[in-house]
N, C-alpha and C positions, 0 to 999 in steps of 0.2 A: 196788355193790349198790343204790344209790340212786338210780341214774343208772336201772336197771333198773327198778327198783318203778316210776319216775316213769313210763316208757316203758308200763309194762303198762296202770298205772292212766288213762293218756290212751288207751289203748287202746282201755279199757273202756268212759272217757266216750264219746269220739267212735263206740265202734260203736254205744254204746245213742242214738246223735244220729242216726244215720244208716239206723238202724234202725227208728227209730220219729219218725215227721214228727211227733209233738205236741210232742214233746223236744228237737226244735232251736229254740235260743235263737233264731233269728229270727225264729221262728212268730209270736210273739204281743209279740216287745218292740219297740214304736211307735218306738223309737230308731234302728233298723235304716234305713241306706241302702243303694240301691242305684244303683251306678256304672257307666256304658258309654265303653267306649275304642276310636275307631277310631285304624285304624294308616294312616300316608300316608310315602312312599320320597320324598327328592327334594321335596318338596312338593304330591305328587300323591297323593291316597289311591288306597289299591290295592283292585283291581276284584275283587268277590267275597270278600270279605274274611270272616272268622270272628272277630265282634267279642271284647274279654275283657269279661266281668262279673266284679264284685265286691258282694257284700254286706257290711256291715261294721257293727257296733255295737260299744257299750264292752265285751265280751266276749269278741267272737269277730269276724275276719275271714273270706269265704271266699270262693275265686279261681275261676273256673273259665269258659266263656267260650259263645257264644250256641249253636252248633253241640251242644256237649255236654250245654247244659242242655234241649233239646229234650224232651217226655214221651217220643216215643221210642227217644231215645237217638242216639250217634255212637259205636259202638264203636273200640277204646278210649276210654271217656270219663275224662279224669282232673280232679281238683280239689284244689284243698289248700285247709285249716283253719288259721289263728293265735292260738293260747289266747292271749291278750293278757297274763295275770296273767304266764303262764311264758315266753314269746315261743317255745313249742313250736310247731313245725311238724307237723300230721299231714296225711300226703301217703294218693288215693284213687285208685286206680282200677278204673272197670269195665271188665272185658273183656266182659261180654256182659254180659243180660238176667238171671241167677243167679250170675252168678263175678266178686267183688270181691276186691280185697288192697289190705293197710295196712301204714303204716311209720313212724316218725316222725323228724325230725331238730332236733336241739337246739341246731344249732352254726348252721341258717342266716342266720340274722336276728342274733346275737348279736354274730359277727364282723363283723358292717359297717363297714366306717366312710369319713365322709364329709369333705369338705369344705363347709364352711357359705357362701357368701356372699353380700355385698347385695342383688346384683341381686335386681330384681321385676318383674312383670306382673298382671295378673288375665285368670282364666280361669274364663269363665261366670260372672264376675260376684262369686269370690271374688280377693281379695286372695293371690297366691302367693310364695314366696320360692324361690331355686335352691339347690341343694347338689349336689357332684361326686363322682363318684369315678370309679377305674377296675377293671376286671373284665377278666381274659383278655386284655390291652392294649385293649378299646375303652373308649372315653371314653365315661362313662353323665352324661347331667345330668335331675334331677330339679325339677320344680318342685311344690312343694306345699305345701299352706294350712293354717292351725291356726283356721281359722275356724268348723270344725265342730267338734262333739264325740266325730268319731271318727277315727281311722288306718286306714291301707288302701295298696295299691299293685296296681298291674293284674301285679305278679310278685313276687317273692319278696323283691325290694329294695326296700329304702326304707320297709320296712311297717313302721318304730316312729318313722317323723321327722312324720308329720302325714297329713294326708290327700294323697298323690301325683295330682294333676289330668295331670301332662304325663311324656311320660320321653322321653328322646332318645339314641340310639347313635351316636355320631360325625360327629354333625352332621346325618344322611341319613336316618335312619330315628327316626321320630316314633308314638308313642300317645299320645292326646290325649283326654281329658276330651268327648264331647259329652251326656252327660247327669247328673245327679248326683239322684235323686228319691228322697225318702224313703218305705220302704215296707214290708208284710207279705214275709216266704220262705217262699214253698209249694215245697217240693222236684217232680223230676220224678219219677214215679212207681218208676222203675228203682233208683231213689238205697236204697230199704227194700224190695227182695226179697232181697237176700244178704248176711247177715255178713261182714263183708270179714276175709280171712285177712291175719295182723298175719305180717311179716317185715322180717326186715334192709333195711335202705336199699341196700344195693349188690344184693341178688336184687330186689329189688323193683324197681328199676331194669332189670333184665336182664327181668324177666317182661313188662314192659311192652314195652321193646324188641324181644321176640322174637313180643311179639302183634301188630307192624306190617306183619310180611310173612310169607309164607307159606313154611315149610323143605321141601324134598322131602330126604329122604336118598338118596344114592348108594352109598357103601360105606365101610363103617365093622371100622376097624382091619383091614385086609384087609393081607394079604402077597401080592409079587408076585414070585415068587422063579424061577428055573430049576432045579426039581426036578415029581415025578411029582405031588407029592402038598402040597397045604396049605389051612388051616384055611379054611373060606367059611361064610358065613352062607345060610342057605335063600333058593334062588333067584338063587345066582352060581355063573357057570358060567367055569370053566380053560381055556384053550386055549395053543396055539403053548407047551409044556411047563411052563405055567405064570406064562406076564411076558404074558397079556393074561387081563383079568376083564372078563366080559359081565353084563348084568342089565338083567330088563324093569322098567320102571318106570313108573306111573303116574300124571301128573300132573294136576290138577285141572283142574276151569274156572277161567279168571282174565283172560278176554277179552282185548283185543290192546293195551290200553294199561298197559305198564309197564316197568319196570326189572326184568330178570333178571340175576344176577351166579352165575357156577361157582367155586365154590370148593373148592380141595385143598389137602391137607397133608400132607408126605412127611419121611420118614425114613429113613435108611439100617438095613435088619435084620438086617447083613452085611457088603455092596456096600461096595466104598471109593471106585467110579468114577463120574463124572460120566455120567450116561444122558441120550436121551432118552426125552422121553415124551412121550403125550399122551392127550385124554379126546374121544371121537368118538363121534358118534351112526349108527347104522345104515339108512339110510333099508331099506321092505320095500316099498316100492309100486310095483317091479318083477318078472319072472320070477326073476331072479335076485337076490341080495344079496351083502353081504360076509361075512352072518354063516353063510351054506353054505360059503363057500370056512374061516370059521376051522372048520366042523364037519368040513366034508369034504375040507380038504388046499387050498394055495394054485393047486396044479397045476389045481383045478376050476373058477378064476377067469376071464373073458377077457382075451384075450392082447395085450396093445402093444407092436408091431414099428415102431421109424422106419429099421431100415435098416442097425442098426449090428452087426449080427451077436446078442442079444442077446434074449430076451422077457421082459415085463415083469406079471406078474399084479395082476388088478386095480385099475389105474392112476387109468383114463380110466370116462367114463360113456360106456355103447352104449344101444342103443331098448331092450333087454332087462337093463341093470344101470347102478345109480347106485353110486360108492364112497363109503366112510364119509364123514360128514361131518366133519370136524376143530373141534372145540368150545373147544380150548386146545390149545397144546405149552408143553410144559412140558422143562424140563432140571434135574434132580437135581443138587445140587452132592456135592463129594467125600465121601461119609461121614459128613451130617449123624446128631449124637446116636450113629450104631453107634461112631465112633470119637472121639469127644469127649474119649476119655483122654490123646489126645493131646493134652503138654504145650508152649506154648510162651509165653515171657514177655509178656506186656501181651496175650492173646488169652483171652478169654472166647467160645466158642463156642456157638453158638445151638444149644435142642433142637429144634427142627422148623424147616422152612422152606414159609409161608403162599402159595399163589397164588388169584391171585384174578382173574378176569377177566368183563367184562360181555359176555353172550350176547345181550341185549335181542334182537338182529336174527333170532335164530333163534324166535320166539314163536311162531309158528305151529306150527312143527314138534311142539311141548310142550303148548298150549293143549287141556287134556281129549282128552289123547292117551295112549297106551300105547306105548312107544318101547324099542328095543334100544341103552343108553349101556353105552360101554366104555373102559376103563383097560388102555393098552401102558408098560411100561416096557422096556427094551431092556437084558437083563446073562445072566449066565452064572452067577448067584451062588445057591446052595442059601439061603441067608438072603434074598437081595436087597433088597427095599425094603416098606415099612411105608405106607399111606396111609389116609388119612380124604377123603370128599369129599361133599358137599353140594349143590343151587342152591337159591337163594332168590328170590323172588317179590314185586316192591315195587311197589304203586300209584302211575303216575305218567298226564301226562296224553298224552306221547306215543304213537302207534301204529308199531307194529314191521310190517316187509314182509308184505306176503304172498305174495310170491312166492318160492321159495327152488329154486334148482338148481342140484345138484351136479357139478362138471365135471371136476372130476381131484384124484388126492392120491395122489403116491409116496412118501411115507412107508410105509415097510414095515412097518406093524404086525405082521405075521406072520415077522420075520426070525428068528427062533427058530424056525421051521416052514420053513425055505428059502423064503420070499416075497423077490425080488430086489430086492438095492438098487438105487437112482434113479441110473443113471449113464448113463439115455438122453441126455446134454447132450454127452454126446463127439462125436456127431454134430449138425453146422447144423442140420439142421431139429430138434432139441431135443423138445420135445413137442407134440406137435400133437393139440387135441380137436375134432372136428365135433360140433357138438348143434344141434335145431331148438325152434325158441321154437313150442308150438301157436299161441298168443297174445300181442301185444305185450307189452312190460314195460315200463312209465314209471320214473324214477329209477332205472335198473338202478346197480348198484354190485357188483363183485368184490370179494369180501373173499380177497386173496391174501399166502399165508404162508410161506416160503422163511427155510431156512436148509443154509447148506454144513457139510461134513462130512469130512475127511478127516485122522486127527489125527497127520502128522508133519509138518514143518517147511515142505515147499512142498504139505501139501493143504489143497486148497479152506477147512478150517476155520479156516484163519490166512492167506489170503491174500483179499484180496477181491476178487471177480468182479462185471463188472455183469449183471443180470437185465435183460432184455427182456421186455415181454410185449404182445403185437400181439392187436388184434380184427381180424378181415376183413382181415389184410392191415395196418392203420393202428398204429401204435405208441402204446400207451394208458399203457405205463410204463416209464421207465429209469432203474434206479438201482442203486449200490449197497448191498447191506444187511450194515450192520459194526455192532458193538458198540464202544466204547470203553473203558464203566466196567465192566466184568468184575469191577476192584480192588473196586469199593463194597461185594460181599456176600463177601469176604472171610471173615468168621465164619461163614458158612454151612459151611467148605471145610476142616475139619479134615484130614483125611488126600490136600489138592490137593502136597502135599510144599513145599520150597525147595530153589530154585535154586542156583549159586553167584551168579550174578548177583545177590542177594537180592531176585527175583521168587518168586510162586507158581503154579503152574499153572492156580488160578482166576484168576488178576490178567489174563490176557493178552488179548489182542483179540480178538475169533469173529466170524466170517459170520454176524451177526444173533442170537448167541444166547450168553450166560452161564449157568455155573454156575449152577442155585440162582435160576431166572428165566423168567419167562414172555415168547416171543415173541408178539408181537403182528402181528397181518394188516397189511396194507396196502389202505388202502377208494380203489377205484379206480373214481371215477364214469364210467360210458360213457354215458351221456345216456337215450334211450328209445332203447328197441332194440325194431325191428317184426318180425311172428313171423315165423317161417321159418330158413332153415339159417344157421347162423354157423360162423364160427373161431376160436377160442384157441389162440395158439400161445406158447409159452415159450421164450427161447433163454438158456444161460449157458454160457461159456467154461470148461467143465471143465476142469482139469489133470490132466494124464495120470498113469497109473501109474508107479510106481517100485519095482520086485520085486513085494511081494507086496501093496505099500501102493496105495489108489483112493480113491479123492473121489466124493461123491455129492452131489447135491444134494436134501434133501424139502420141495416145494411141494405146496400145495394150492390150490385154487380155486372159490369157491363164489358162482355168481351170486344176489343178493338183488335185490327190488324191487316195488313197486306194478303 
């Protein structure tokens, strides 16, 4: 309760501080310095830098750095406060122009501790001592002065041992003292438009966090089950009996420089078996699309014949249809969370299983766009599978392609609908795409995704094949694509059974792909490719059928580039 009172009552002070610029103790007490710290890597200071400030008197410290304290503003701007008498920490930040939140923490200054020793230098002309310590395994050394009359640190450390001029992290990275001026605090104007909202240190944490990028939602608590009928939110649409969910979606402007990351999260609502999946975007800026063939039957798709007795809906791109784009595959492991009750000695089983992968490349396609994104899982189960999915949108200074073309993907999303599995590779020429470039591409790159499929003892899923894959004829990639650690997600895999062997059916080795795991493309640079007609061609050494059992293999392929 006291711990409480204290919390509320600093609460009070520092809003009525932050509130009203006559009332902070800088304003008007002559005592008040203020401190600038650049930062140098290496011994080279880094270019563009966002210096820290601190102000500090016998009262009060306060941290916050050149960018933020601008009049107007760096959204999130954040700053923390050190009641010197209590060595409370109140921590600020603005999200915008009107919305601030507050929190406090009482443990972080208190728990310090240092090692003291001799060594010395002067810095700008004060007299400094060192003290060590270590944080997270790096080595911090601090040097700092008692030759003023007040404390301070350009962070949250070291702000009760004197005034911190220097701090160093493992030799390599340095903030350093270059000014120390005694002076008035005029706040920035933003600092007293909003009472900032007082919350716990771990949400407060999170609010901030989740004000640095931008969330779009995808689909939440969605079920993807084989049955007629299940629960959607307004605006998702069922297809192929229910194991694919469509939805238009609208994403913001956020220009071409950043980090985009897709993230899903699956659980079993039933299913005991290992699926896959995956999360594909529909291109519409053709005659046709994929999203007529899920409305109006796979059979409405155009058709890919190499020869082998066989047709293949919706494969390849024609001058009049691009195929989904593949955004992640994803694989289900055995019965995450539906079957967890299964018991077995020293296993503690995870209740969800996180995928996460970065789409960066695909930015254009998103940038203040409206787009058809969709979710396949592949089961037969009236429960099936349970998912959450997300992307998020992160400021960075890279630019993502702009050029994006879709070239093929047998992944049968529609196999619940009779969409045929990929086992055009029984015949040599394997899959074969013609497409015309209008216009050159520079740094073209294929982002290409295979994995084999055939689950008894000699299919394609346990034994590995190598992939081929030719431009014009020239061999741009050969390899095999095997997994090895299968074993690692293990606890994903409640209901993968045991062997006699004392193996588990998640532990084994897959063509490219585990239980409970995202595969990942293969980024295959072809150099600049000039416009006009090309060839992709794919070849892999299918293994034949055995009764009733076939091997497939689902690639995809998707040219990016400048």
């Amino acid at each position: 309760m006291i711990n409480c009172m204290r919390a509320f009552f600093l609460f009070i002070v520092f809003g009525n501080l932050l509130n009203a610029a006559a009332q902070i103790p800088f304003t008007k007490d002559t005592g008040t310095y203020r401190v600038t710290y650049t930062s140098s890597s290496n011994g080279k200071s880094l270019p563009n830098q966002n210096k820290v400030l601190i102000f500090t008197n016998a009262q009060h410290t306060l941290v916050t750095n050149e960018r933020d304290f601008r009049e107007e503003g760096n959204f999130p701007a954040e700053l923390f406060i050190i009641e010197r008498s209590s060595l409370y920490q109140q921590l600020y930040s603005f999200l915008n122009d009107s919305t601030s939140i507050s929190t406090t923490d009482s443990s972080a200054i208190k728990n310090q501790k240092f090692e003291f020793l001799e060594e010395s230098k002067t810095i700008l002309g004060y007299a400094c001592k060192k003290a060590k310590t270590v944080v997270n395994s790096n080595t911090i050394e601090l040097w700092y002065t008692k030759a003023l009359p007040v404390k301070g640190a350009p962070a949250i450390l070291g702000q009760d041992i004197g005034l911190v001029l220097e701090m160093v992290r493992n030799g390599n990275f340095t903030m350093t003292a270059d000014e120390v001026k005694k002076t008035a605090f005029t706040p920035p104007a933003y600092f007293t438009k909003a009472r900032p909202e007082f919350m716990d240190l771990l949400s407060y944490r999170d609010k901030i966090w989740q004000s640095r990028f931008i969330t779009v939602p995808l689909f939440r608590d969605q079920v993807i089950n084989f049955a007629d009928t299940a629960t959607v939110e307004p605006g998702v649409m069922r297809f192929a009996n229910g194991t694919v969910v469509v939805k238009k979606v609208k994403f913001p402007e956020f220009g071409s420089s950043n980090n985009i990351f897709l993230e899903l999260k699956e659980q079993s609502n039933g299913d005991a078996y290992d699926r896959t999946g995956t999360v594909f975007l529909i291109p519409v800026d053709k005659k046709q699309s994929f999203l007529d063939g899920l409305k109006n039957g796979a059979a409405t798709l155009p058709l890919y014949e190499n020869g082998n007795g066989k047709t293949y809906q919706g494969v390849v791109a024609t001058n009049d249809y691009n195929p989904a784009i593949e955004l992640m595959r994803f694989f289900t492991p055995f019965g995450i969370k539906g079957y967890n009750y299964i018991q077995l000695k020293g296993k503690e089983w995870h209740e969800v299983v996180p995928y996460r992968q970065d789409i960066s490349a695909f930015g254009s396609l998103l940038n203040d766009k409206e787009v058809y994104i969709g979710v396949f899982i592949g089961n037969y189960d009236k429960g099936g599978h349970r998912i959450n999915a997300e992307i998020t949108i992160h400021k960075d200074a890279g630019a993502s392609p702009e050029k994006i073309v879709p070239l093929f993907n047998t992944l049968n999303i529609m196999e619940m609908a009779n969409q045929e599995y990929a086992t055009m590779f029984n015949s040599d020429k394997g899959l074969v795409v013609d497409f015309e470039l209008k216009e050159p591409v520079k740094n073209a790159v294929l982002r290409y995704t295979t994995t084999g499929h055939g689950g008894w003892g000699n299919g394609d899923e346990f034994v590995p094949k190598e992939n081929t894959v030719l431009l014009d004829g020239a061999v741009v990639l050969k390899i095999v694509p095997w997994r090895e650690d299968c074993g690692s997600y293990r606890l994903y895999n409640p209901a993968s059974g045991n062997f006699p062997t004392g193996l588990s059916s998640s532990d084994l080795s897959r063509s490219n792909w585990c239980p409970g795991t995202v595969t990942n493309p293969y980024i295959i640079s072809l150099g600049n490719l000039p416009a006009g007609q090309h060839t992709i061609q794919v070849k892999i050494p299918q293994g034949k059928p055995e009764g009733t059992s076939f091997s497939a293999w689902n690639v995809s392929g998707v040219l990016v580039g400048d």
